[in-house]
Predicted model as a PDB file, atoms N, CA, C, CB and O in Angstrom, pLDDT in the B-factor column:
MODEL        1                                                                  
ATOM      1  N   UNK A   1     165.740  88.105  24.485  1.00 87.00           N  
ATOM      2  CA  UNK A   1     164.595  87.756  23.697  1.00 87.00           C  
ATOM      3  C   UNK A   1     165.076  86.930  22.511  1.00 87.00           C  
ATOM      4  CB  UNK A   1     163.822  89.017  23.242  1.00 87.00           C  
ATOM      5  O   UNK A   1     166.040  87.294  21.837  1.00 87.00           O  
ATOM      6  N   UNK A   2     164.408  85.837  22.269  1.00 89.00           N  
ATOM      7  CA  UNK A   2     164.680  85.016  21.227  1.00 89.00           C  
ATOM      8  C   UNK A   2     163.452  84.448  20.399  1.00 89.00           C  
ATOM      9  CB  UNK A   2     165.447  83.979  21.760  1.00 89.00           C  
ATOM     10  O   UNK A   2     162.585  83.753  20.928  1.00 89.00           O  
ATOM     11  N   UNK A   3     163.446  84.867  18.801  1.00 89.00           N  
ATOM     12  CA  UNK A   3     162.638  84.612  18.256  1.00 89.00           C  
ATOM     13  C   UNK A   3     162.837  82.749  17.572  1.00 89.00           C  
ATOM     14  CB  UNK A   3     162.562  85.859  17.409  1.00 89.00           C  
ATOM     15  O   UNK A   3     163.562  82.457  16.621  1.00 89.00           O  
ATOM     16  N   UNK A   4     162.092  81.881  18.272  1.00 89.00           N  
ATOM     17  CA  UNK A   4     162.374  80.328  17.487  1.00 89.00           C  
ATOM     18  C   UNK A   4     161.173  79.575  16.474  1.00 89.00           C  
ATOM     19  CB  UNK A   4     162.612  79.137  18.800  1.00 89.00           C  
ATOM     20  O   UNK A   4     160.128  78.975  16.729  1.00 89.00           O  
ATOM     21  N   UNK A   5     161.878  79.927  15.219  1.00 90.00           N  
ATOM     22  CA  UNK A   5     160.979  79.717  14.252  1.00 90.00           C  
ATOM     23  C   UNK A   5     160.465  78.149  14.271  1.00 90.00           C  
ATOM     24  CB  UNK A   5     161.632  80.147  12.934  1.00 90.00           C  
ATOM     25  O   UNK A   5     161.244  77.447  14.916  1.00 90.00           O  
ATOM     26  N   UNK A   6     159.461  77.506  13.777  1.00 90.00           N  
ATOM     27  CA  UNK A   6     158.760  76.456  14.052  1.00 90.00           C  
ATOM     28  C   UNK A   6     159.563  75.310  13.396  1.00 90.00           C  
ATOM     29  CB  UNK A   6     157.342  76.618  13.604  1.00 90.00           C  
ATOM     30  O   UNK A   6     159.312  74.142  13.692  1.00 90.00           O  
ATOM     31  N   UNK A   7     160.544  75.639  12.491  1.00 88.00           N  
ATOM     32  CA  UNK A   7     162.161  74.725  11.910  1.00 88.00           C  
ATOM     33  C   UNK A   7     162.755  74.046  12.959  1.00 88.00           C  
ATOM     34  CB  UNK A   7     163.547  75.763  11.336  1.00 88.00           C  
ATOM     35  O   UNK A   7     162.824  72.835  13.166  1.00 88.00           O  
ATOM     36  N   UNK A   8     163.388  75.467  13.917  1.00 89.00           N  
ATOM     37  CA  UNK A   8     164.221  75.470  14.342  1.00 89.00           C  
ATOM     38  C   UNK A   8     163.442  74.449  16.408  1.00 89.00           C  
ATOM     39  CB  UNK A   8     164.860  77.219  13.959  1.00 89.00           C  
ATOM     40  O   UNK A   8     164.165  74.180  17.368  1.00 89.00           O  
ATOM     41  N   UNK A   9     161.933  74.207  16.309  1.00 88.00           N  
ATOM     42  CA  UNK A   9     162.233  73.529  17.140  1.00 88.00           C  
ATOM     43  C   UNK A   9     161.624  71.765  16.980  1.00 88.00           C  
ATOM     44  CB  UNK A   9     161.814  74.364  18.247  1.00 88.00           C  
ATOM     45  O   UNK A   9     161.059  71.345  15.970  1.00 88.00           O  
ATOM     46  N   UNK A  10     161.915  70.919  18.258  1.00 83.00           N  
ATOM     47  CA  UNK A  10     161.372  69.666  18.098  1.00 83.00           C  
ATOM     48  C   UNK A  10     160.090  69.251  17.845  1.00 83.00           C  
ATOM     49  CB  UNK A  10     161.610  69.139  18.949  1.00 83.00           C  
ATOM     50  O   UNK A  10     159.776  68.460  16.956  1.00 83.00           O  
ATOM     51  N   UNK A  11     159.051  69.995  18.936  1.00 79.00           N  
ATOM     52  CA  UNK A  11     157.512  69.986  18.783  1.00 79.00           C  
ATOM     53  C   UNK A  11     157.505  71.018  18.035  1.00 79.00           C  
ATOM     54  CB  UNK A  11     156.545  70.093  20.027  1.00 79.00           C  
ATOM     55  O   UNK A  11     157.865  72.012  18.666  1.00 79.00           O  
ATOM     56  N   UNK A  12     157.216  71.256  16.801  1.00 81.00           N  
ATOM     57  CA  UNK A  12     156.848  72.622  16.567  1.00 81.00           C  
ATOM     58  C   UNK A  12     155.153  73.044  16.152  1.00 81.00           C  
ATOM     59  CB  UNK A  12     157.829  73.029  15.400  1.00 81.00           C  
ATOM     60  O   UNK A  12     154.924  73.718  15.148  1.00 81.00           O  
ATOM     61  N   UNK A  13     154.329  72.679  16.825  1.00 81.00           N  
ATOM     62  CA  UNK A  13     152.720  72.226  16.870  1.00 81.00           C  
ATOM     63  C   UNK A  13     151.997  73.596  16.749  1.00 81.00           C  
ATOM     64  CB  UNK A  13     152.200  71.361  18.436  1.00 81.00           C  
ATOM     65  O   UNK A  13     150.926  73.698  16.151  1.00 81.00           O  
ATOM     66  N   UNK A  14     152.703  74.775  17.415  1.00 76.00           N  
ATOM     67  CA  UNK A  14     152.407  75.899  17.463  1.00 76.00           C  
ATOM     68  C   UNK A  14     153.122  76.978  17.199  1.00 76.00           C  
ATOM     69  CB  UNK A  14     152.056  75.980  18.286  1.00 76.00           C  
ATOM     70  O   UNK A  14     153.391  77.987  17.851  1.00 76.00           O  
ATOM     71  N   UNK A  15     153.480  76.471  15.758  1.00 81.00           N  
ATOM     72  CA  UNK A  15     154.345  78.093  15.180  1.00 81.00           C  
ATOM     73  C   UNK A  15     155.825  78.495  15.780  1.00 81.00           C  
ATOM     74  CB  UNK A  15     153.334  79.599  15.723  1.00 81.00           C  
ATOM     75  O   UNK A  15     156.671  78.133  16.598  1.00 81.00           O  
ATOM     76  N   UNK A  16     155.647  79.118  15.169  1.00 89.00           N  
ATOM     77  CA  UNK A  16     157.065  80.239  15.985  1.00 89.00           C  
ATOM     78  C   UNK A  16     156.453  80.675  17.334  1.00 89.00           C  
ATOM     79  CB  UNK A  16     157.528  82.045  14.959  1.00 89.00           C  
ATOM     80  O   UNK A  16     155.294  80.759  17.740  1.00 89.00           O  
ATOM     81  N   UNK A  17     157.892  80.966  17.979  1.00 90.00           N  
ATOM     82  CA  UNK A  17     157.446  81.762  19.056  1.00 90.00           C  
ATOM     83  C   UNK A  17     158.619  82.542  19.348  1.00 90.00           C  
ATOM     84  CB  UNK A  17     156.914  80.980  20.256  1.00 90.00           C  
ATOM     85  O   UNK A  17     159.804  82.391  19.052  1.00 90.00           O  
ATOM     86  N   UNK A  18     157.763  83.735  20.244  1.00 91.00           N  
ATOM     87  CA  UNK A  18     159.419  84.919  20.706  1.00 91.00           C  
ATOM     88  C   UNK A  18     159.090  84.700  22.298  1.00 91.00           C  
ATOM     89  CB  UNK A  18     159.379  87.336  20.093  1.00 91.00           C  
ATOM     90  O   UNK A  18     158.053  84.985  22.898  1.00 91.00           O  
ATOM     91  N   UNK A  19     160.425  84.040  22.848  1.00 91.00           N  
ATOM     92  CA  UNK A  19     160.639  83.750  24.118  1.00 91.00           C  
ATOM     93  C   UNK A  19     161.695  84.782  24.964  1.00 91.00           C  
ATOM     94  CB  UNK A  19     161.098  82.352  24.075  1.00 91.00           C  
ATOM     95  O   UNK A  19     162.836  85.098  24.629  1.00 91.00           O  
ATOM     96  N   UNK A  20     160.969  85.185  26.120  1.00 92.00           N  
ATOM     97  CA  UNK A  20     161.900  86.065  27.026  1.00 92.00           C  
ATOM     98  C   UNK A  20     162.753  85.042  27.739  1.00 92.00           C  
ATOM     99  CB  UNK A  20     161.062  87.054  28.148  1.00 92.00           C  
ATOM    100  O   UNK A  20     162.353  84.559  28.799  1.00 92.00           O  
ATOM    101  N   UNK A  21     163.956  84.676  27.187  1.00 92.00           N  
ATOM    102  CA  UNK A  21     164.744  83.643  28.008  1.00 92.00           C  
ATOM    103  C   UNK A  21     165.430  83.972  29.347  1.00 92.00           C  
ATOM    104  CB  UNK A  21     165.783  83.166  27.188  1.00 92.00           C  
ATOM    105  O   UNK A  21     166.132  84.940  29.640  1.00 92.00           O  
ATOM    106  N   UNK A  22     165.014  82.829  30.140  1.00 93.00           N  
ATOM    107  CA  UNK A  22     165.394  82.629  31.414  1.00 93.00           C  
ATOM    108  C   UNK A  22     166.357  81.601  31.671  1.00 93.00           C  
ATOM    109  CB  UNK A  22     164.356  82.414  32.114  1.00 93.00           C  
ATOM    110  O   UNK A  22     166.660  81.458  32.855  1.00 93.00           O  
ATOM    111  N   UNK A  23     166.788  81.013  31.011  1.00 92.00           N  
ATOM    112  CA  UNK A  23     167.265  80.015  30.751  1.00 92.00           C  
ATOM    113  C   UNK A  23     167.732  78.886  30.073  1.00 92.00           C  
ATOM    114  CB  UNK A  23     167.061  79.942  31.012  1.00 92.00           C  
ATOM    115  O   UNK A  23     166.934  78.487  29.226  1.00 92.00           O  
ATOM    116  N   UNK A  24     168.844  78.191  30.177  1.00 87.00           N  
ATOM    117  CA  UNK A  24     169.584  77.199  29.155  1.00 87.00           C  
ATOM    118  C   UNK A  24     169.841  76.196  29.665  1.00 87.00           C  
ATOM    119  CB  UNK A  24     170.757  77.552  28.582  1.00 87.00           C  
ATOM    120  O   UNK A  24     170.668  76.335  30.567  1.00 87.00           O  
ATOM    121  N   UNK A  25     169.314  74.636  29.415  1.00 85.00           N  
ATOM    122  CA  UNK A  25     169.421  73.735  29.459  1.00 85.00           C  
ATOM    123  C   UNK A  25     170.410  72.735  28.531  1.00 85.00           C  
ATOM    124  CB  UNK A  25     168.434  73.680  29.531  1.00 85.00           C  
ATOM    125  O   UNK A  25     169.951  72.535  27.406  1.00 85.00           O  
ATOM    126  N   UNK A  26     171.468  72.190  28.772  1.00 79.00           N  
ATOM    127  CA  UNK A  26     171.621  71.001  28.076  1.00 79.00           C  
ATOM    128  C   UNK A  26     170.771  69.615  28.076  1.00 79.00           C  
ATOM    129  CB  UNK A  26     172.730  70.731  28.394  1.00 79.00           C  
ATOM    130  O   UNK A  26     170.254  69.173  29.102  1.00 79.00           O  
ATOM    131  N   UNK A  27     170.690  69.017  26.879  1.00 77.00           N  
ATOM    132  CA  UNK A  27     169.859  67.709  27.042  1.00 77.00           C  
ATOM    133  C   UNK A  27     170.572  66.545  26.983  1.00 77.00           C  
ATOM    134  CB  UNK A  27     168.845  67.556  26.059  1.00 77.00           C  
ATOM    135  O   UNK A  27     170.957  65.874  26.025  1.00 77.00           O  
ATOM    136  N   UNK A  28     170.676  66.427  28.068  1.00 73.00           N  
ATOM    137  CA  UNK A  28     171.737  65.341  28.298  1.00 73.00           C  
ATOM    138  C   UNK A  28     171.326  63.234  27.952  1.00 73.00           C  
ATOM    139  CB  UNK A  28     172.061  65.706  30.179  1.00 73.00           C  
ATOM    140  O   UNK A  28     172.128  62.302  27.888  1.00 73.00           O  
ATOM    141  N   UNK A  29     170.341  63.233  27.863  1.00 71.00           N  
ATOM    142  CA  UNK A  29     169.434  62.249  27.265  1.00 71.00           C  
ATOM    143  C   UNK A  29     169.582  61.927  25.522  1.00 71.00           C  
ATOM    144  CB  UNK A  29     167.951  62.837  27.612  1.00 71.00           C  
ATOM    145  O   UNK A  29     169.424  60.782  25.098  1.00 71.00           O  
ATOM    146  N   UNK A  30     169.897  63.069  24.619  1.00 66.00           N  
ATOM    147  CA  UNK A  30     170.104  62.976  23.184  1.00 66.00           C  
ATOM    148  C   UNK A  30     170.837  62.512  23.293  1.00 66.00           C  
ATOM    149  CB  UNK A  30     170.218  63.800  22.326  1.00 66.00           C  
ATOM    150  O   UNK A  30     171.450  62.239  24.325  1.00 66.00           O  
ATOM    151  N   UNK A  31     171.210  62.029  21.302  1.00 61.00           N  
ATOM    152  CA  UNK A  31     172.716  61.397  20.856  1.00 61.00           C  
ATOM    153  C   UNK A  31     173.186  63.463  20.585  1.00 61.00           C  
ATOM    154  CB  UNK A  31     172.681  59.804  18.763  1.00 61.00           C  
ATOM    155  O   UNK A  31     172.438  64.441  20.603  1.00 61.00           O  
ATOM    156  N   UNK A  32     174.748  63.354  20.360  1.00 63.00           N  
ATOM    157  CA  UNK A  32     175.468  64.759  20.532  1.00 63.00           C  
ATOM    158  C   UNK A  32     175.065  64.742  18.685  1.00 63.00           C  
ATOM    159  CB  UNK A  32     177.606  64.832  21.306  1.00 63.00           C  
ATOM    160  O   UNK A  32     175.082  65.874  18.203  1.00 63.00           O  
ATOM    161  N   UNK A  33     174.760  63.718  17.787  1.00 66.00           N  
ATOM    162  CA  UNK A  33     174.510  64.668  16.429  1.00 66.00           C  
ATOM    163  C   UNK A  33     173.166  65.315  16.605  1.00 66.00           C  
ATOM    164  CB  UNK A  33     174.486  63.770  14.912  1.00 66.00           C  
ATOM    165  O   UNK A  33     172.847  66.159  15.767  1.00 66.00           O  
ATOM    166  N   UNK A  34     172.207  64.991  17.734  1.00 66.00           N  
ATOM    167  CA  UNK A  34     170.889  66.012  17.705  1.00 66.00           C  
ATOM    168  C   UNK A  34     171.056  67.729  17.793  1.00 66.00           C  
ATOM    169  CB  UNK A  34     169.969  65.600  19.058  1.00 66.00           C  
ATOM    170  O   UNK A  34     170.579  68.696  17.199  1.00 66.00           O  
ATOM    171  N   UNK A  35     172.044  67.488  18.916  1.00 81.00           N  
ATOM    172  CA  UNK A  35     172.458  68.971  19.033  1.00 81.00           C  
ATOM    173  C   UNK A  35     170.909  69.597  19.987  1.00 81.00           C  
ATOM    174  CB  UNK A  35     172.748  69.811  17.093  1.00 81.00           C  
ATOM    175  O   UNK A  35     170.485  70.722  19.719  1.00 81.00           O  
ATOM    176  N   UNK A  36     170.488  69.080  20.628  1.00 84.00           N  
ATOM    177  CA  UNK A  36     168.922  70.037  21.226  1.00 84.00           C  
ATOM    178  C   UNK A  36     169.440  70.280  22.320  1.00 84.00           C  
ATOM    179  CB  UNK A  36     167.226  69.269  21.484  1.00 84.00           C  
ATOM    180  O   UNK A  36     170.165  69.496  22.934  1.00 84.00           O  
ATOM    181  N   UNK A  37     169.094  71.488  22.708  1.00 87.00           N  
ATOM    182  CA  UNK A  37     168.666  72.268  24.345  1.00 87.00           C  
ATOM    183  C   UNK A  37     167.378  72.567  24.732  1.00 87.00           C  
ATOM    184  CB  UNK A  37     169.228  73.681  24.555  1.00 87.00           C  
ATOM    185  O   UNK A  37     166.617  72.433  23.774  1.00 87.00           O  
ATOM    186  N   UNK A  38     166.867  72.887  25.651  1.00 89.00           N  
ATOM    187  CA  UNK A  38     166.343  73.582  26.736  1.00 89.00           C  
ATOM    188  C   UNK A  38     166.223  74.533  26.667  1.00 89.00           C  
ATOM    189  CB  UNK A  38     166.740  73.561  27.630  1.00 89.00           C  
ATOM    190  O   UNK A  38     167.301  75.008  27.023  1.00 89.00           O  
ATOM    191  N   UNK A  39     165.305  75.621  26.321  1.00 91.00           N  
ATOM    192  CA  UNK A  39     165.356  76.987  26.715  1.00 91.00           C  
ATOM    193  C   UNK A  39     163.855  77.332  27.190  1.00 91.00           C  
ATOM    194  CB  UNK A  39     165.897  77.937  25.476  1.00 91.00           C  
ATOM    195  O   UNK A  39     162.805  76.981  26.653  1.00 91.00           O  
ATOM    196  N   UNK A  40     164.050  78.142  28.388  1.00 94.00           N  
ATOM    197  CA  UNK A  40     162.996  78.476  29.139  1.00 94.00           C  
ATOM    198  C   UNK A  40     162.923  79.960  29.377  1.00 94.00           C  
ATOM    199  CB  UNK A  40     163.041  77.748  30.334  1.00 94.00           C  
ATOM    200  O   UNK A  40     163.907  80.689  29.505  1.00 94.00           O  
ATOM    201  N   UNK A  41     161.714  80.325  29.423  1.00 95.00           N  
ATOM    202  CA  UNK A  41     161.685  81.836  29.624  1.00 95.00           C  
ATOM    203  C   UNK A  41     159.930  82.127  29.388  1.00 95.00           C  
ATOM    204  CB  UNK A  41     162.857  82.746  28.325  1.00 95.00           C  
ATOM    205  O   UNK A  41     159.233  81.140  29.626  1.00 95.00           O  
ATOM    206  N   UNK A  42     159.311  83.194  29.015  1.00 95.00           N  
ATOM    207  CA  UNK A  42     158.223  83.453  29.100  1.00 95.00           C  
ATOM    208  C   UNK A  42     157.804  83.655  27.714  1.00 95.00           C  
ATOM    209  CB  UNK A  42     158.052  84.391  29.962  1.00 95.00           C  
ATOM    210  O   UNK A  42     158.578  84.263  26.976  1.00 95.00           O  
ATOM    211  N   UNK A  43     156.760  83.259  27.284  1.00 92.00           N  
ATOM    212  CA  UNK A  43     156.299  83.644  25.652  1.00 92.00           C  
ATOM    213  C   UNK A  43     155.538  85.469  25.778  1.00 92.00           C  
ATOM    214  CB  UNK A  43     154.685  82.118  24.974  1.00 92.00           C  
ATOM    215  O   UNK A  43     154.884  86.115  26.596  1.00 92.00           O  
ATOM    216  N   UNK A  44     156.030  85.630  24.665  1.00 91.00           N  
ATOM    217  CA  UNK A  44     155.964  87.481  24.424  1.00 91.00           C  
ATOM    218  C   UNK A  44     154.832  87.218  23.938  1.00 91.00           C  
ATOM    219  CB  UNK A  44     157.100  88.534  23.319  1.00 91.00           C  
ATOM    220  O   UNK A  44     154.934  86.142  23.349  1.00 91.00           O  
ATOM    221  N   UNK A  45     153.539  87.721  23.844  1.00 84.00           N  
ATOM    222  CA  UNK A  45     152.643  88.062  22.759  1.00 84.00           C  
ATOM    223  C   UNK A  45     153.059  89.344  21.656  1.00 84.00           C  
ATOM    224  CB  UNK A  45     151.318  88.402  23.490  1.00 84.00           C  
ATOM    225  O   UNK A  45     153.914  90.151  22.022  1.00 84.00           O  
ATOM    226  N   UNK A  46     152.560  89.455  20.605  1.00 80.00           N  
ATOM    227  CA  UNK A  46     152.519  90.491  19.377  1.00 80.00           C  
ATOM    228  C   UNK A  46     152.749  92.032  20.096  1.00 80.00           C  
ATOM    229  CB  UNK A  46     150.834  90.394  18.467  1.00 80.00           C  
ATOM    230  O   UNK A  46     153.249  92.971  19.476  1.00 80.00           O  
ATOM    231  N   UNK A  47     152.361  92.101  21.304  1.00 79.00           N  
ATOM    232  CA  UNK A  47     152.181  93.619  22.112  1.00 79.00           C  
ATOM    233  C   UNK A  47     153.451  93.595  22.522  1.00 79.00           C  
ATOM    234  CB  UNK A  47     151.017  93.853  23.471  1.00 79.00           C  
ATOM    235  O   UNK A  47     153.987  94.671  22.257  1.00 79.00           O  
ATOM    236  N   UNK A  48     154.452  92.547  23.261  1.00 75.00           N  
ATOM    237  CA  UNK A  48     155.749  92.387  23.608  1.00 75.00           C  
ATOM    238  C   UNK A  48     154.932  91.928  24.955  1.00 75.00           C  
ATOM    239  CB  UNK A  48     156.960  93.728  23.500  1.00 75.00           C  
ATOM    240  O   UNK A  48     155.483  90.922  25.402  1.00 75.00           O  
ATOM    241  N   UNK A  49     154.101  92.216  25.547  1.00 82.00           N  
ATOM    242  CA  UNK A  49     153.831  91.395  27.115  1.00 82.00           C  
ATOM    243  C   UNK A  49     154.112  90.425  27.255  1.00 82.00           C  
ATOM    244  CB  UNK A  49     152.704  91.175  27.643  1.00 82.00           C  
ATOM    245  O   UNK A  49     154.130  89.786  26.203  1.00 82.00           O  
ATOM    246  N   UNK A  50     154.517  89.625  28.542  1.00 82.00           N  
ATOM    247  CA  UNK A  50     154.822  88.324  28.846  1.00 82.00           C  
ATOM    248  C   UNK A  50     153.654  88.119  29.121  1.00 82.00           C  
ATOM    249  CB  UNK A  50     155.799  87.951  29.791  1.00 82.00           C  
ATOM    250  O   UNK A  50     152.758  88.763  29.667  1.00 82.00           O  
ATOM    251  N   UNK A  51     153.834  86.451  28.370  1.00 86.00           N  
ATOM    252  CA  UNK A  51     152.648  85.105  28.553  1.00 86.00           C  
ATOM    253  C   UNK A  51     153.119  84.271  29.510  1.00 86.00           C  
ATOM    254  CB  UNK A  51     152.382  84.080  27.193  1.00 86.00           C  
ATOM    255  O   UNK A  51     153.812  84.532  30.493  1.00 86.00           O  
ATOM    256  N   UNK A  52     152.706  83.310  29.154  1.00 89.00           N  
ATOM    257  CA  UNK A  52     152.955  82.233  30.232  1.00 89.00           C  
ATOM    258  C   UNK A  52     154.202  81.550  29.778  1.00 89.00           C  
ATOM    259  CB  UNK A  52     151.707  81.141  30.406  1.00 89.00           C  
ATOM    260  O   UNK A  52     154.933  81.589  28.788  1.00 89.00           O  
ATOM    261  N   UNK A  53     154.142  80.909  30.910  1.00 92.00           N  
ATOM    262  CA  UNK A  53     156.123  80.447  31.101  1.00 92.00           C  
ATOM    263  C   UNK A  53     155.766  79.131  30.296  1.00 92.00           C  
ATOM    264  CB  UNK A  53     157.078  80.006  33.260  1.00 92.00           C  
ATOM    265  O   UNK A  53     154.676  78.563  30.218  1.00 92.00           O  
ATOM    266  N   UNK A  54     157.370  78.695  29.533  1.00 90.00           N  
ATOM    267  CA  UNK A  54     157.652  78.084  28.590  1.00 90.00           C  
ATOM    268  C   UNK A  54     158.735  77.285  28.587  1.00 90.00           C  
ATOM    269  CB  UNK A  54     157.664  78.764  27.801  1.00 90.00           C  
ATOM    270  O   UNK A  54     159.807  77.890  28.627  1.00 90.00           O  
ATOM    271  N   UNK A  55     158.796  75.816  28.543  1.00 91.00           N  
ATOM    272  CA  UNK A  55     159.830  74.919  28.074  1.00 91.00           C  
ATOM    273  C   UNK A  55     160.015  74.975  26.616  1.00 91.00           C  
ATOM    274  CB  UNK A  55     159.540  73.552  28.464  1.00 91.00           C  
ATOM    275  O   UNK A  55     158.881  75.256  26.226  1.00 91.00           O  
ATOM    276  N   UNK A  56     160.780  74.874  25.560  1.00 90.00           N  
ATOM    277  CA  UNK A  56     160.832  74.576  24.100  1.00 90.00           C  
ATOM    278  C   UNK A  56     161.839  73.890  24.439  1.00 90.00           C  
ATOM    279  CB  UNK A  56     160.960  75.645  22.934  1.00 90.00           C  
ATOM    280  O   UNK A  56     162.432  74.214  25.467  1.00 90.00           O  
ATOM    281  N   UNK A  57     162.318  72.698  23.616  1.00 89.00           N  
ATOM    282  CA  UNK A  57     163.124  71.847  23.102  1.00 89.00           C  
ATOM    283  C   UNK A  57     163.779  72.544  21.739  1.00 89.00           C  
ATOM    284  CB  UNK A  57     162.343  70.543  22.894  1.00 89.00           C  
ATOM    285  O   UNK A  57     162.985  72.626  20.802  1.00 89.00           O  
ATOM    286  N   UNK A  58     165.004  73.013  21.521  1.00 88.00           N  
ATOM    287  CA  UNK A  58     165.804  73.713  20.074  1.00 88.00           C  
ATOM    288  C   UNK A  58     166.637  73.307  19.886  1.00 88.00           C  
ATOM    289  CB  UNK A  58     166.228  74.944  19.883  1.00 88.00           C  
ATOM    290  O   UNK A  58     167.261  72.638  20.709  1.00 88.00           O  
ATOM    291  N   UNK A  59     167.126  73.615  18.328  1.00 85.00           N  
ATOM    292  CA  UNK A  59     168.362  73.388  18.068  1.00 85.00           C  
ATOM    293  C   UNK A  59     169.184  74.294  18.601  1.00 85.00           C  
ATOM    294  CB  UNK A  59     168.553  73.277  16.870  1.00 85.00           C  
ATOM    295  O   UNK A  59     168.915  75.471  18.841  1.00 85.00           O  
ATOM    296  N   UNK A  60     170.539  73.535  18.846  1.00 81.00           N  
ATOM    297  CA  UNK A  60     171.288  74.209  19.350  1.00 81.00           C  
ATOM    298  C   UNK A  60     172.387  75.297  18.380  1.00 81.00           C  
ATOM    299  CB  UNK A  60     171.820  73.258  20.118  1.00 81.00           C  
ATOM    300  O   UNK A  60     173.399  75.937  18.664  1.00 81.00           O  
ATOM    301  N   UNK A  61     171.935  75.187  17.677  1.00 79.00           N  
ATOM    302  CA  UNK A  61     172.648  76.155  16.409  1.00 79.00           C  
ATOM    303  C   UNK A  61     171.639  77.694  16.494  1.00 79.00           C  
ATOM    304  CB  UNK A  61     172.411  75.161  14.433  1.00 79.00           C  
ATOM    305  O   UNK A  61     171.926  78.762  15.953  1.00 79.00           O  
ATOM    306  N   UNK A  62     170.537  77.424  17.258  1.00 72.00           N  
ATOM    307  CA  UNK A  62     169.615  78.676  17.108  1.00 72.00           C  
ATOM    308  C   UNK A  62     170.341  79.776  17.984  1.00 72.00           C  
ATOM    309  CB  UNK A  62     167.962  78.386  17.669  1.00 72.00           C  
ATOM    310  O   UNK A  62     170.101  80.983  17.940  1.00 72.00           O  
ATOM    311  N   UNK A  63     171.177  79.208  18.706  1.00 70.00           N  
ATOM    312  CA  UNK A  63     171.346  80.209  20.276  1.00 70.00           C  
ATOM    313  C   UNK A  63     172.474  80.946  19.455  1.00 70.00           C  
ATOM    314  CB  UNK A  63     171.985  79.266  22.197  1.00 70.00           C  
ATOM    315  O   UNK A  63     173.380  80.342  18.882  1.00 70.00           O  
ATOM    316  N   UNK A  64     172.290  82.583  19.462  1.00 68.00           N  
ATOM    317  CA  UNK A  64     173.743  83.506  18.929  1.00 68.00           C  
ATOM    318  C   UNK A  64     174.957  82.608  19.502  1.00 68.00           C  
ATOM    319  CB  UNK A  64     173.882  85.378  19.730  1.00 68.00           C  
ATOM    320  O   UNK A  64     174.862  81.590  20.187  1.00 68.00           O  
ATOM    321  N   UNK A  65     175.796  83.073  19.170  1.00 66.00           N  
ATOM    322  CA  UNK A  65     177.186  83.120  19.412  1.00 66.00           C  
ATOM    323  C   UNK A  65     177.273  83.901  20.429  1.00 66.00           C  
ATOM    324  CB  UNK A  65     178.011  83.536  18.370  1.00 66.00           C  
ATOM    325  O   UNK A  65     176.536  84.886  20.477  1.00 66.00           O  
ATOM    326  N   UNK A  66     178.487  83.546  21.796  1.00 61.00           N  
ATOM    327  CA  UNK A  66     178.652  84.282  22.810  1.00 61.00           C  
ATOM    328  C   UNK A  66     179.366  85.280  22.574  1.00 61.00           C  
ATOM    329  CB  UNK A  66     179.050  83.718  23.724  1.00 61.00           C  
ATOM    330  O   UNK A  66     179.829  85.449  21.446  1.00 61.00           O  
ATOM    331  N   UNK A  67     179.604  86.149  23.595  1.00 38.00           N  
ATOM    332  CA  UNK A  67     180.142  87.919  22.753  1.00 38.00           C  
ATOM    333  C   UNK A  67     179.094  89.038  22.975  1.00 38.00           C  
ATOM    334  CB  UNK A  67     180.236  87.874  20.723  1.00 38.00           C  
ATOM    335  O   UNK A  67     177.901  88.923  22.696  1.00 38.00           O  
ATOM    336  N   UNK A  68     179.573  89.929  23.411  1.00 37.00           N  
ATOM    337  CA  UNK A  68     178.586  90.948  23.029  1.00 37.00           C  
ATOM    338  C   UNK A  68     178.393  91.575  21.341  1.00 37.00           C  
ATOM    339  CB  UNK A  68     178.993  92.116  23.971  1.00 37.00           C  
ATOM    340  O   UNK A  68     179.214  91.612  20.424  1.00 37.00           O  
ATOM    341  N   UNK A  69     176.820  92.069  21.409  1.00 41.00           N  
ATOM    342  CA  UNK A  69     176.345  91.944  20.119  1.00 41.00           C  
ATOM    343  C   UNK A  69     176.702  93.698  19.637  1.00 41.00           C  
ATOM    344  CB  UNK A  69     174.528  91.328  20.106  1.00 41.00           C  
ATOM    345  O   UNK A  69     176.569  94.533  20.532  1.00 41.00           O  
ATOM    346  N   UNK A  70     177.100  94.136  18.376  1.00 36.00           N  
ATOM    347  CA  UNK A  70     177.405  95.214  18.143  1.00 36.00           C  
ATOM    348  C   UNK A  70     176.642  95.612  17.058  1.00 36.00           C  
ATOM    349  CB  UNK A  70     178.619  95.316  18.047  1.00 36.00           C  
ATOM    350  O   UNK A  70     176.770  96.745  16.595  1.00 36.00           O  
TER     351      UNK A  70                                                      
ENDMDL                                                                          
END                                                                             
């Protein structure tokens, strides 16, 4: 689960959102100082239920660090 605040993406037209990620894209089309990915997964509503499935365009500084989290 990843919460991407409306900063942290390209369109940001509709707020933040908390995405159940399914997935990671590189964007291979940018210049490398954009730094954007791909992330896909399902939008959570306020209850935690999954919404409907989701492309966002992000920075790539949003994604944790790999590692397990302690």
């Amino acid at each position: 689960m990843l919460t991407i605040e409306a900063a942290d993406r390209l369109l940001p037209s509709d707020g933040p959102v908390t995405l159940w990620v399914t997935g990671v894209r590189l964007v291979a089309n940018r210049p490398p100082q954009d730094e954007w990915i791909w992330v896909e997964g399902f939008r959570l509503g306020s209850s935690g239920r999954h919404g409907r499935q989701a492309q966002i365009l992000v920075r790539a500084s949003k994604l944790p660090p790999e590692g397990p989290t302690r």
